[in-house]
N, CA, C and O atoms as a GROMACS GRO file, in nm:
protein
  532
    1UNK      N    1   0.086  -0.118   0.000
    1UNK     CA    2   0.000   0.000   0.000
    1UNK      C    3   0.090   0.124   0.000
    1UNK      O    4   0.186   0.135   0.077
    2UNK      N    5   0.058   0.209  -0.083
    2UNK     CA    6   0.148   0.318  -0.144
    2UNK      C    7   0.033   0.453  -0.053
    2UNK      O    8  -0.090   0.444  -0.051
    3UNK      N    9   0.107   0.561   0.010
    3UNK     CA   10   0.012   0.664   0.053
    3UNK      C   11   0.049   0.769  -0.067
    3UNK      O   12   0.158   0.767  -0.125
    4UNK      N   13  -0.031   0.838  -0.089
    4UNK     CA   14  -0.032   0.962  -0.204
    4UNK      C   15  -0.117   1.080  -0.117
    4UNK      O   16  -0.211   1.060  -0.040
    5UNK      N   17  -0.061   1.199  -0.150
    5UNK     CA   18  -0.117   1.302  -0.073
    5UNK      C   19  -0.156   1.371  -0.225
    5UNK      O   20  -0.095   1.365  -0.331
    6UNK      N   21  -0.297   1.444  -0.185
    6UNK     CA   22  -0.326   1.510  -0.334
    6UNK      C   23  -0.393   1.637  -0.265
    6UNK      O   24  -0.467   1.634  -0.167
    7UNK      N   25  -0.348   1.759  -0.344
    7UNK     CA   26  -0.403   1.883  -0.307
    7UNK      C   27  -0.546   1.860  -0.363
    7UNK      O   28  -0.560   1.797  -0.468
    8UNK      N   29  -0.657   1.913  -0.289
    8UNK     CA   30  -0.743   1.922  -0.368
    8UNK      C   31  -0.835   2.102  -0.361
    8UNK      O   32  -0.790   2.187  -0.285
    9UNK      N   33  -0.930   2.124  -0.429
    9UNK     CA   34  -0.989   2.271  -0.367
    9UNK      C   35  -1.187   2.197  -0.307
    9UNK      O   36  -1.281   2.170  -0.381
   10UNK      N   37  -1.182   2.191  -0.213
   10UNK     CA   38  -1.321   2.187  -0.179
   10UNK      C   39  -1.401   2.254  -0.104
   10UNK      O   40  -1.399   2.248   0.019
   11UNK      N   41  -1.477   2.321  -0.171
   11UNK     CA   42  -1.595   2.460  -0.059
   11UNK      C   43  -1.465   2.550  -0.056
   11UNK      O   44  -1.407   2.590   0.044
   12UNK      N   45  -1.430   2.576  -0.200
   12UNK     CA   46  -1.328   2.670  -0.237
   12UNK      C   47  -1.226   2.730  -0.177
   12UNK      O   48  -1.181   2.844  -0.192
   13UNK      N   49  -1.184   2.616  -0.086
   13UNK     CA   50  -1.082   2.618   0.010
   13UNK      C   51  -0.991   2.451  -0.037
   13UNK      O   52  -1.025   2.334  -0.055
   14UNK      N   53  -0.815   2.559  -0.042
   14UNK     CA   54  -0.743   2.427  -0.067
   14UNK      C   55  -0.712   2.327   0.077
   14UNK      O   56  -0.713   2.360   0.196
   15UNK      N   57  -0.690   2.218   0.022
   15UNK     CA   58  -0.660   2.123   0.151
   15UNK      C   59  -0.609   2.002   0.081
   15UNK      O   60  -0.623   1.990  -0.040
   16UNK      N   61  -0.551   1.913   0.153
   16UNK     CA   62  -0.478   1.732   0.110
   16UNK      C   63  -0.610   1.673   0.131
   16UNK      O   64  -0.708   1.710   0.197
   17UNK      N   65  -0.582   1.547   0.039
   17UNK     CA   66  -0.695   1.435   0.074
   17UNK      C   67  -0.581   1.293   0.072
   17UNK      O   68  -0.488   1.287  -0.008
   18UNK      N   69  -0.599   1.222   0.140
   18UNK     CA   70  -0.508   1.126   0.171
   18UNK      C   71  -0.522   0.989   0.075
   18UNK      O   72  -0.577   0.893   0.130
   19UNK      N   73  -0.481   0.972  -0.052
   19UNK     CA   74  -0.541   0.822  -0.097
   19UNK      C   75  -0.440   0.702  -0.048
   19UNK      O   76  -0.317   0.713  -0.040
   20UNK      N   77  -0.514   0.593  -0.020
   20UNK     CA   78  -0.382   0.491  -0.007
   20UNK      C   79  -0.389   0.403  -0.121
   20UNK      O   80  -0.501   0.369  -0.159
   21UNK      N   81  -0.298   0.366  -0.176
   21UNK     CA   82  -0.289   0.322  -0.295
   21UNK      C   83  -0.265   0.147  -0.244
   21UNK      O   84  -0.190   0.106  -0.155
   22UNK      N   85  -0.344   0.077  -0.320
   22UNK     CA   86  -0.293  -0.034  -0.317
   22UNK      C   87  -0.332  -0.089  -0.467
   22UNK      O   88  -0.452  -0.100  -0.496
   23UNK      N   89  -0.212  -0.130  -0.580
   23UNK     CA   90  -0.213  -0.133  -0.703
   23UNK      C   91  -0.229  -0.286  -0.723
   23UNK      O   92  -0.303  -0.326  -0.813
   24UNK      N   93  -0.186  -0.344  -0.670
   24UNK     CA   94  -0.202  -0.504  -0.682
   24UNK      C   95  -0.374  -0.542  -0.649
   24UNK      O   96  -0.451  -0.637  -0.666
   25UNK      N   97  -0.374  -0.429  -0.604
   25UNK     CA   98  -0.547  -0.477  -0.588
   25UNK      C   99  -0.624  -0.395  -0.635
   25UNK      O  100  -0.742  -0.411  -0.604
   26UNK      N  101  -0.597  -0.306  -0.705
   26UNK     CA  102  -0.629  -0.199  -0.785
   26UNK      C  103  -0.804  -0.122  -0.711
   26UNK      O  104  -0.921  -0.128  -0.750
   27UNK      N  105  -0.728  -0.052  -0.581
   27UNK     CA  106  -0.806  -0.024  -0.469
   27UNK      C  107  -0.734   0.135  -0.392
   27UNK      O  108  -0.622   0.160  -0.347
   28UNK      N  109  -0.857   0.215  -0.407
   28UNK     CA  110  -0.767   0.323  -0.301
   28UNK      C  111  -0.886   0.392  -0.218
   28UNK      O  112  -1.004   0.420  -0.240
   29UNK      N  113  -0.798   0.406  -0.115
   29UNK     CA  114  -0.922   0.425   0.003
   29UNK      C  115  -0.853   0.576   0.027
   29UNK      O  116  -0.733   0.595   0.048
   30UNK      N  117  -0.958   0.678   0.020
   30UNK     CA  118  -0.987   0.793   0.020
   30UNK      C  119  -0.998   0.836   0.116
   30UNK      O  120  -1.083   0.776   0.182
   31UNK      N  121  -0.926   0.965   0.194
   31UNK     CA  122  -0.971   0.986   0.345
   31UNK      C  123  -0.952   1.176   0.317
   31UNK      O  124  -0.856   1.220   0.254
   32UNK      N  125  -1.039   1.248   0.365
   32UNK     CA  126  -1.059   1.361   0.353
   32UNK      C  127  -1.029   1.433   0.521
   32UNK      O  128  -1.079   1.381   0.620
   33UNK      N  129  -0.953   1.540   0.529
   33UNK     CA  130  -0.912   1.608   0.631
   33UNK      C  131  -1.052   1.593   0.756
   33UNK      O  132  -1.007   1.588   0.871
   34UNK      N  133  -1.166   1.588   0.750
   34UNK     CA  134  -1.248   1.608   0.785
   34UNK      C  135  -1.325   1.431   0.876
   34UNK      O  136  -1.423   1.412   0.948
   35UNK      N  137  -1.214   1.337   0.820
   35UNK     CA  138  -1.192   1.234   0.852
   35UNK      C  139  -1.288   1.124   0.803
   35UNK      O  140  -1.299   1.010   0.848
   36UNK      N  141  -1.361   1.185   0.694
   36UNK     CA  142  -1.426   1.061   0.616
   36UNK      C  143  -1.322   1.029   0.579
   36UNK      O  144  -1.210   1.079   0.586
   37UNK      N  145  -1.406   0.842   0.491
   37UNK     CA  146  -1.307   0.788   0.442
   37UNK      C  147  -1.406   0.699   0.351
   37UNK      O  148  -1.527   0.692   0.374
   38UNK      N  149  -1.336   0.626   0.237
   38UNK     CA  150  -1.414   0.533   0.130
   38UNK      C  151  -1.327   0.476   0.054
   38UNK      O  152  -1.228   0.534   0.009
   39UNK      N  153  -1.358   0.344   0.030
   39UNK     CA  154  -1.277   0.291  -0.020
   39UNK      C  155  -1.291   0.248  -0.156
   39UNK      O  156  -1.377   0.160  -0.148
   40UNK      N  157  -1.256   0.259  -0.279
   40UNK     CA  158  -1.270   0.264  -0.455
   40UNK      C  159  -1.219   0.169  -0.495
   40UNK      O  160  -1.096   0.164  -0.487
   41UNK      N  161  -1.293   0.052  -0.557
   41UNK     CA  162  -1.217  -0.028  -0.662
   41UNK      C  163  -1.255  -0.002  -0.799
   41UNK      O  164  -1.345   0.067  -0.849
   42UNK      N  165  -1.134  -0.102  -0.865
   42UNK     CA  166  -1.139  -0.038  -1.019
   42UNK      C  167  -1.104  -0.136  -1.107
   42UNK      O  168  -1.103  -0.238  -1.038
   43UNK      N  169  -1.073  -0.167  -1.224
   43UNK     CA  170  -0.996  -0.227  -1.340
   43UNK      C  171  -0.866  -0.198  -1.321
   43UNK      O  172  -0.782  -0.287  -1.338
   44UNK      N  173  -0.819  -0.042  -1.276
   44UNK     CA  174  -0.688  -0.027  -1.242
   44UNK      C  175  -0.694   0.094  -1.145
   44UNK      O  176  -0.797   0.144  -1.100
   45UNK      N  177  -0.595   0.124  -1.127
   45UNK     CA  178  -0.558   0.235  -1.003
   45UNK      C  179  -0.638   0.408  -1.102
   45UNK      O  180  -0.672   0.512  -1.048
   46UNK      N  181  -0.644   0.378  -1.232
   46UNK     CA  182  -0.658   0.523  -1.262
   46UNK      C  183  -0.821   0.527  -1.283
   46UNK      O  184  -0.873   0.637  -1.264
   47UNK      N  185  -0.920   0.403  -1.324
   47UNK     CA  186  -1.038   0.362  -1.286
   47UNK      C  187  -1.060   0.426  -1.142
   47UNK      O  188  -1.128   0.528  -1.128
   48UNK      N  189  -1.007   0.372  -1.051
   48UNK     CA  190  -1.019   0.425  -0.936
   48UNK      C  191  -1.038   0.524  -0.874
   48UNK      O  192  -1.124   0.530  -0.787
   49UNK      N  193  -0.935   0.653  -0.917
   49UNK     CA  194  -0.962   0.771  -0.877
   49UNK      C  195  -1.081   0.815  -1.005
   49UNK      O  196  -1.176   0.882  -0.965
   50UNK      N  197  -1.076   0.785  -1.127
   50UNK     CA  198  -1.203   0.804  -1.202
   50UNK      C  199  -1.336   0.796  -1.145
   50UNK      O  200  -1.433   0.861  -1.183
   51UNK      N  201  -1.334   0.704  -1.043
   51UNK     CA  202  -1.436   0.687  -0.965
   51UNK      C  203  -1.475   0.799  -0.886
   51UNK      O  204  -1.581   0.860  -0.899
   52UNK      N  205  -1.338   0.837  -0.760
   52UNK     CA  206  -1.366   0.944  -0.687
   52UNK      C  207  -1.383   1.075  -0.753
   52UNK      O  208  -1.449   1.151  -0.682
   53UNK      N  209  -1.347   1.124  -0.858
   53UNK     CA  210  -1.372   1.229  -0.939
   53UNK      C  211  -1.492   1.246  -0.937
   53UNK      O  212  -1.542   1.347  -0.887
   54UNK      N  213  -1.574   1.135  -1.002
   54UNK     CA  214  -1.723   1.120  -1.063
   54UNK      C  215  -1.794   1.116  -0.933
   54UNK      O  216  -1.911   1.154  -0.919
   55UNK      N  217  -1.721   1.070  -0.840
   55UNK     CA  218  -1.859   1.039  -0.699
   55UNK      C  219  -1.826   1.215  -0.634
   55UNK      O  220  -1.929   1.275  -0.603
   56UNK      N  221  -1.711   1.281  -0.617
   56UNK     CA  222  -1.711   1.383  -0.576
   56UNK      C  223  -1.682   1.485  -0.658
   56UNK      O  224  -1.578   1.552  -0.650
   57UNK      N  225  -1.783   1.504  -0.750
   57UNK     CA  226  -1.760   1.598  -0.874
   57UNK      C  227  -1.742   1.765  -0.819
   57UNK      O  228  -1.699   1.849  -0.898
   58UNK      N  229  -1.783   1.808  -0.656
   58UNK     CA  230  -1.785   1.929  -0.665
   58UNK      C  231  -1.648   1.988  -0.615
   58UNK      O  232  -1.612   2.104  -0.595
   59UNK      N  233  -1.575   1.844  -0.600
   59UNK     CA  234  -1.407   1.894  -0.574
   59UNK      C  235  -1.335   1.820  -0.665
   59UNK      O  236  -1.337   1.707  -0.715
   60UNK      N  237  -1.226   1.998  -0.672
   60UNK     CA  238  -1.145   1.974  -0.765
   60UNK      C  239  -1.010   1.905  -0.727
   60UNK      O  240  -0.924   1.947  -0.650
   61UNK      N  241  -1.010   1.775  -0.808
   61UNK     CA  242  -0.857   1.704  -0.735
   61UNK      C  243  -0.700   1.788  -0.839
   61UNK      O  244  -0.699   1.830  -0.955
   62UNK      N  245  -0.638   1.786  -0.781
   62UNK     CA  246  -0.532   1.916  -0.906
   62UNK      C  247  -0.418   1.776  -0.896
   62UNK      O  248  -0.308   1.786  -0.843
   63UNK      N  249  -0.462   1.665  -0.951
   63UNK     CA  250  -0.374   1.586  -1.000
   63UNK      C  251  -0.344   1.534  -1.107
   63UNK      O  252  -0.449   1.482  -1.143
   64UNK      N  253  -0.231   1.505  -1.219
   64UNK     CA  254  -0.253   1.515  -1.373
   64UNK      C  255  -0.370   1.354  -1.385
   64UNK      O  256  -0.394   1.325  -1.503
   65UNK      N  257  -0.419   1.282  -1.305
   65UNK     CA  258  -0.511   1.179  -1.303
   65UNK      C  259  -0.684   1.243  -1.350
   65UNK      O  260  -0.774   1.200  -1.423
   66UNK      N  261  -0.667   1.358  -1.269
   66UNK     CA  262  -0.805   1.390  -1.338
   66UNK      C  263  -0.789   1.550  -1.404
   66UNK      O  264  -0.846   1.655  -1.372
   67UNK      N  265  -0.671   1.518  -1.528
   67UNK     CA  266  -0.616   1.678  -1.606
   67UNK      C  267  -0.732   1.550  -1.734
   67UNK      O  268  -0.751   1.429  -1.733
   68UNK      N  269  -0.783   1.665  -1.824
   68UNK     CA  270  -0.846   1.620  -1.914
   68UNK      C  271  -0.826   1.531  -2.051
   68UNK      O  272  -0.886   1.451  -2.122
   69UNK      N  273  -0.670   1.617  -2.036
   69UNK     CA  274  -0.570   1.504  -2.167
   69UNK      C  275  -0.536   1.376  -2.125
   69UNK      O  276  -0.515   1.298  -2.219
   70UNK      N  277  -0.520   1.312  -1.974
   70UNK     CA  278  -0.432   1.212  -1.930
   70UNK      C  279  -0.539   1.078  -1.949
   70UNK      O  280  -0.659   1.087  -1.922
   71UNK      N  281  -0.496   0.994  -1.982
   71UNK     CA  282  -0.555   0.824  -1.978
   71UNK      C  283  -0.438   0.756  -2.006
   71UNK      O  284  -0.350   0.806  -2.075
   72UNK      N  285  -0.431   0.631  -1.951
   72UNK     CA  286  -0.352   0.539  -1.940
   72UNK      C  287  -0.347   0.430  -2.108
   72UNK      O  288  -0.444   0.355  -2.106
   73UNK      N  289  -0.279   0.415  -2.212
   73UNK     CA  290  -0.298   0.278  -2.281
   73UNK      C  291  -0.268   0.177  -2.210
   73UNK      O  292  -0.213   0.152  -2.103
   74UNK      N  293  -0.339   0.101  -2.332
   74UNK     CA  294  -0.386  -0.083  -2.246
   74UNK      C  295  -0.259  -0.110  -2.113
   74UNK      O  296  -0.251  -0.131  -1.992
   75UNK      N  297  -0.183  -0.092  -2.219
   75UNK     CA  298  -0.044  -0.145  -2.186
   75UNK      C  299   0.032  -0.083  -2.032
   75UNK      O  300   0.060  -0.127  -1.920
   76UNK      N  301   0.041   0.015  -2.092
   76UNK     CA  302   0.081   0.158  -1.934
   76UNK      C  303  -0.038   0.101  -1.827
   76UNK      O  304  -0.003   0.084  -1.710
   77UNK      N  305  -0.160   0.076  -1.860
   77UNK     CA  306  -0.238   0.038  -1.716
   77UNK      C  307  -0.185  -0.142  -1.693
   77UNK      O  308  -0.213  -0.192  -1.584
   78UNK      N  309  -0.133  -0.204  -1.767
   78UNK     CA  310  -0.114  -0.318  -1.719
   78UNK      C  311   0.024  -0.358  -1.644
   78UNK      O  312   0.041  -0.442  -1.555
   79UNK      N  313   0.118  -0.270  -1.711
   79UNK     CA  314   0.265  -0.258  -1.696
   79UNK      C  315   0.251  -0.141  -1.518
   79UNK      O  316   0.338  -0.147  -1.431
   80UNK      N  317   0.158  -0.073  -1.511
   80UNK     CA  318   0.127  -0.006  -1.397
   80UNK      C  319   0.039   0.026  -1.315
   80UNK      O  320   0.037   0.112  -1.228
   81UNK      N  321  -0.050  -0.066  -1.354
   81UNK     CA  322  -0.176  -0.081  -1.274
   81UNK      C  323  -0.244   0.078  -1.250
   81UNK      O  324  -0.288   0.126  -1.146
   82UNK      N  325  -0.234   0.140  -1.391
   82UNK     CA  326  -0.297   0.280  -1.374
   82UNK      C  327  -0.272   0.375  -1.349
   82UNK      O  328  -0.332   0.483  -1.346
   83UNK      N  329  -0.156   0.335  -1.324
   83UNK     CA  330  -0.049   0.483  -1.225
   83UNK      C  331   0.010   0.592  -1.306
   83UNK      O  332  -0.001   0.712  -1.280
   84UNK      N  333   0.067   0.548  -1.392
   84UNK     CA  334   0.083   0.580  -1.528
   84UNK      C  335   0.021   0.600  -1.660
   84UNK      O  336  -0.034   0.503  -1.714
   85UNK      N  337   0.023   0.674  -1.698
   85UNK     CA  338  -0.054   0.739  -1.838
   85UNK      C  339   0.012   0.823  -1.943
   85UNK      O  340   0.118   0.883  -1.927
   86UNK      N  341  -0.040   0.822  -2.022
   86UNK     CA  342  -0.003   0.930  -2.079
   86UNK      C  343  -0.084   1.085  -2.127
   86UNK      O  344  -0.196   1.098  -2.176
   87UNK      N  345  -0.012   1.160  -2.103
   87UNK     CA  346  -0.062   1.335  -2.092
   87UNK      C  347  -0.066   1.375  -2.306
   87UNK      O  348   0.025   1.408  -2.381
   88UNK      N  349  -0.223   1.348  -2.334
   88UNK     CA  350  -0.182   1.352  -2.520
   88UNK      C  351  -0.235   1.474  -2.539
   88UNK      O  352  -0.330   1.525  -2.480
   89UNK      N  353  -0.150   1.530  -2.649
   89UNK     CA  354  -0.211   1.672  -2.716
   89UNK      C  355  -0.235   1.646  -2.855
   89UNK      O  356  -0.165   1.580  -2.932
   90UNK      N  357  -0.342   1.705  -2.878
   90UNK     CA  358  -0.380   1.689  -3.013
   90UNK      C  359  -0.298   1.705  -3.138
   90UNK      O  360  -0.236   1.810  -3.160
   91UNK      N  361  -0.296   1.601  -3.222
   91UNK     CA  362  -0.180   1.612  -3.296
   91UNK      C  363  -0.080   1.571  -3.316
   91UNK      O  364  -0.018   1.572  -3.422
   92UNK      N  365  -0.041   1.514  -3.185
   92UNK     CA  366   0.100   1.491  -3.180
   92UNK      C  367   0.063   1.313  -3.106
   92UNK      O  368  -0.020   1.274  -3.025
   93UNK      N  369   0.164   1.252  -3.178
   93UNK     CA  370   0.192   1.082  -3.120
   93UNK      C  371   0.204   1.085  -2.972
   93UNK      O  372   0.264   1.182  -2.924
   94UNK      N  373   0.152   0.984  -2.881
   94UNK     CA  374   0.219   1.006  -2.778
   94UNK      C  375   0.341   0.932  -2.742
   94UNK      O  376   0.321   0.828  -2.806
   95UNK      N  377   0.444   0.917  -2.689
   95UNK     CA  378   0.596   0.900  -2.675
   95UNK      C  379   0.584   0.889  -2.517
   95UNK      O  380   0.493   0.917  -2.439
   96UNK      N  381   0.744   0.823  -2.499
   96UNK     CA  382   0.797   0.842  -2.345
   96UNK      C  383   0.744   0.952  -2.270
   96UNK      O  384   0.664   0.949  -2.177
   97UNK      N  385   0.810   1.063  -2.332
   97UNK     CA  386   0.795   1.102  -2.296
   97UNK      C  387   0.647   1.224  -2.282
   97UNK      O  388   0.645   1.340  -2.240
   98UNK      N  389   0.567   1.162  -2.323
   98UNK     CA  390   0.447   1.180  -2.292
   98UNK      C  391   0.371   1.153  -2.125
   98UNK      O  392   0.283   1.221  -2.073
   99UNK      N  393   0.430   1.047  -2.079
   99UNK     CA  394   0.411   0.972  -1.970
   99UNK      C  395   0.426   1.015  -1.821
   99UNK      O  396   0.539   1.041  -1.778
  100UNK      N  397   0.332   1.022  -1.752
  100UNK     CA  398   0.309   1.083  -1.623
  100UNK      C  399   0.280   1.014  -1.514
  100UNK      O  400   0.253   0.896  -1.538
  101UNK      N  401   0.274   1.054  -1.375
  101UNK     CA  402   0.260   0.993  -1.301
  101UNK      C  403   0.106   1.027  -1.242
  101UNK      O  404   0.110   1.131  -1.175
  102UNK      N  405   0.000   0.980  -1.248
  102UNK     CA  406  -0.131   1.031  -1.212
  102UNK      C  407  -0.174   1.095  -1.095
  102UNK      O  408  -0.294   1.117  -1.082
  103UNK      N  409  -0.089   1.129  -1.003
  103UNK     CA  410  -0.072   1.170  -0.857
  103UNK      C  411  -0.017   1.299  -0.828
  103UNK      O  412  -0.044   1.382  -0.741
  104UNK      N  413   0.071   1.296  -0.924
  104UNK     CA  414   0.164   1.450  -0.941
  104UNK      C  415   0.056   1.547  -0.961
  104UNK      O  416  -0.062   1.523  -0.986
  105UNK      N  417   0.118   1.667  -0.946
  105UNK     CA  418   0.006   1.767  -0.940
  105UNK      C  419   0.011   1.820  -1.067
  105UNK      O  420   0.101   1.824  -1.151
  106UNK      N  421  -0.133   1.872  -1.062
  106UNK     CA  422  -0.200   1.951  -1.192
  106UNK      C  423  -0.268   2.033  -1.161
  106UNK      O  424  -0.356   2.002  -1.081
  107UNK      N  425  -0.262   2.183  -1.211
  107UNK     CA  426  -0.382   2.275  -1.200
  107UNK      C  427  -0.459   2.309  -1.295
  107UNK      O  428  -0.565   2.370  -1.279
  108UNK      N  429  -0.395   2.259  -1.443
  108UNK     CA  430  -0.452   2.263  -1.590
  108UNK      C  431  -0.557   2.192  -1.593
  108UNK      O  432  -0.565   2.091  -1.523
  109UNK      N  433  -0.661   2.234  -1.678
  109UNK     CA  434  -0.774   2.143  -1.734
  109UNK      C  435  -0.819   1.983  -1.618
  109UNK      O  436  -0.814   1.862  -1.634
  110UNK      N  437  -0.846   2.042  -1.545
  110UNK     CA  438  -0.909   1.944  -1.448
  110UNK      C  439  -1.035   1.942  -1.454
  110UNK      O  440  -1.104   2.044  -1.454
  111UNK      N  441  -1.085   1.804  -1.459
  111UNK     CA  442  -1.220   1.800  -1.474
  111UNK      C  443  -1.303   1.677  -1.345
  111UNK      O  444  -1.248   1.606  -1.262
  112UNK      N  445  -1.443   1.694  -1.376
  112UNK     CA  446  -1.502   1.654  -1.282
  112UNK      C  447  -1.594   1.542  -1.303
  112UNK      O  448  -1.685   1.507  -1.228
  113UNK      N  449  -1.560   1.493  -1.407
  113UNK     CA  450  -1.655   1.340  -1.484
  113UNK      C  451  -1.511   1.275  -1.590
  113UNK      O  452  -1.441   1.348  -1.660
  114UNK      N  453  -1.500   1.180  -1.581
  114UNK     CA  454  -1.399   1.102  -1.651
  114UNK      C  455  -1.454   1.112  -1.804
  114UNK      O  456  -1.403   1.178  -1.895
  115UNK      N  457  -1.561   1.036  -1.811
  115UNK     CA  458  -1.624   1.048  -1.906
  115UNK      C  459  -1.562   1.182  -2.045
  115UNK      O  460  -1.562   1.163  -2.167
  116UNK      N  461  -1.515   1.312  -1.971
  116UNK     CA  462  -1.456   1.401  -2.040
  116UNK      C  463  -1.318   1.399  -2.072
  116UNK      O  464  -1.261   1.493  -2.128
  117UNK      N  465  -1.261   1.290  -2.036
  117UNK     CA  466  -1.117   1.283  -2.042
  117UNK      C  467  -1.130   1.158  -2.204
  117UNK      O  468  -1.071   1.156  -2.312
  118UNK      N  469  -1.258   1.054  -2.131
  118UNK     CA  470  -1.241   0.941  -2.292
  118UNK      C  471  -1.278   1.035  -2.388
  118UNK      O  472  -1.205   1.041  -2.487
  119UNK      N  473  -1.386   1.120  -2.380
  119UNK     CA  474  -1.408   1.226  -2.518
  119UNK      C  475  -1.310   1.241  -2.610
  119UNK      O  476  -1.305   1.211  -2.729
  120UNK      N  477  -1.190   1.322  -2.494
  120UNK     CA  478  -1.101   1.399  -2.552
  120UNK      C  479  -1.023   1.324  -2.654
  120UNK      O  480  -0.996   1.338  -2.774
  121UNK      N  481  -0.984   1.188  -2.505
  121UNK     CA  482  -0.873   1.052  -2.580
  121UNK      C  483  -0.947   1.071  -2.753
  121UNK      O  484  -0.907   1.137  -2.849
  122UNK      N  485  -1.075   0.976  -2.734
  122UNK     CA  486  -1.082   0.979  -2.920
  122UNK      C  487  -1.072   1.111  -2.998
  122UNK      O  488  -1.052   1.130  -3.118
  123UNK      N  489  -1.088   1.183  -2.912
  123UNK     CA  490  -1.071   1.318  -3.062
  123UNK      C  491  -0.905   1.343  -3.058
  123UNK      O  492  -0.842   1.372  -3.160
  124UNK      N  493  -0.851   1.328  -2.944
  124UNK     CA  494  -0.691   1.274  -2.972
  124UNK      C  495  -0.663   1.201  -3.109
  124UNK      O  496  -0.610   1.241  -3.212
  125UNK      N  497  -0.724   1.061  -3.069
  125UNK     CA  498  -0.711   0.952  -3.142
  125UNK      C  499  -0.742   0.982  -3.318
  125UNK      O  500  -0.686   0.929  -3.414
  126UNK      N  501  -0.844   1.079  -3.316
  126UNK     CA  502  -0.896   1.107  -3.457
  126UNK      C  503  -0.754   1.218  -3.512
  126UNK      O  504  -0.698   1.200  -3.620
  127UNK      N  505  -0.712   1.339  -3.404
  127UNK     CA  506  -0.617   1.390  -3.442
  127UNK      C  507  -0.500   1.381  -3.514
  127UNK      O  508  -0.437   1.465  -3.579
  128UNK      N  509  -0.475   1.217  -3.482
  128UNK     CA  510  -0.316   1.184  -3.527
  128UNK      C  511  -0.328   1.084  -3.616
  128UNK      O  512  -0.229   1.027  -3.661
  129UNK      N  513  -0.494   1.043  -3.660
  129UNK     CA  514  -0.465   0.877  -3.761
  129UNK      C  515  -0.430   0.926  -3.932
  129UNK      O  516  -0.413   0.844  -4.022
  130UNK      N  517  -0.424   1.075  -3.947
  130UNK     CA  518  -0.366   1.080  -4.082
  130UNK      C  519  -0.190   1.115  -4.064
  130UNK      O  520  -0.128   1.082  -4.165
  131UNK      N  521  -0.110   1.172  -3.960
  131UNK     CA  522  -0.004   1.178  -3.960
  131UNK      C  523   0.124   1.059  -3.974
  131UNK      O  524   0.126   0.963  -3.897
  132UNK      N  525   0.209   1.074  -4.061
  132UNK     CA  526   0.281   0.953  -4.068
  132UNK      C  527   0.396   0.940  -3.919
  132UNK      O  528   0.418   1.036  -3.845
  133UNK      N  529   0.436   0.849  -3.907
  133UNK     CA  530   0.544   0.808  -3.809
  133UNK      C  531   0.677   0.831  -3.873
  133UNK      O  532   0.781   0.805  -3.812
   0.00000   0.00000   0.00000
């Protein structure tokens, strides 16, 4: 079990929310200053916080996990159980160095339904299928 501290803004006040990561079980239990707590399973670790995003849409988590460009391929969620992704901009292939850690912080394009992050992925995806390699 991995602890991750994530800034978040809620009732427009910043504060940490505590996730504990456990990737082998692709599970993170959520604990808020205020001393709730809940525990999220997933397909993978980035399912997971997809979850808490969507269940607590009126706070903003400022981690590149819920930045609007970031999703994990097949592969990056299997090789990392979600942890890892990649950050895509339209247009451009994604590469190494595309690749992020979903925990690290973000204040860009954060959103509050996952659902807006797969959007993006395919219009990503539509972006780059005429460019050659």
């Amino acid at each position: 079990m991995t602890k991750q501290v994530v800034v978040i803004i809620k009732d427009g006040k910043r504060e940490e929310a505590q996730l504990d990561v456990d990737a082998a079980k692709s599970t993170i239990s959520l604990t808020f200053k205020s001393g709730w707590k809940e525990k999220y399973s997933g397909l993978d670790v980035y399912s997971c916080l997809g979850e808490i995003i969507k269940e607590h849409s009126n706070i903003k988590f400022l981690c590149k996990g819920a930045k609007l460009s970031v999703r994990p391929s097949s592969m990056s969620s299997q090789m990392s159980s979600g942890i890892v992704a990649y950050d895509h901009v339209l247009g451009v292939r994604a590469s190494r160095a595309s690749l992020v850690n979903i925990f690290d912080y973000e204040d860009q394009q954060i959103v509050s339904d996952p659902q807006l992050q797969k959007d993006y992925f395919f219009r990503w995806l539509e972006s780059i299928k005429d460019i050659d390699e």
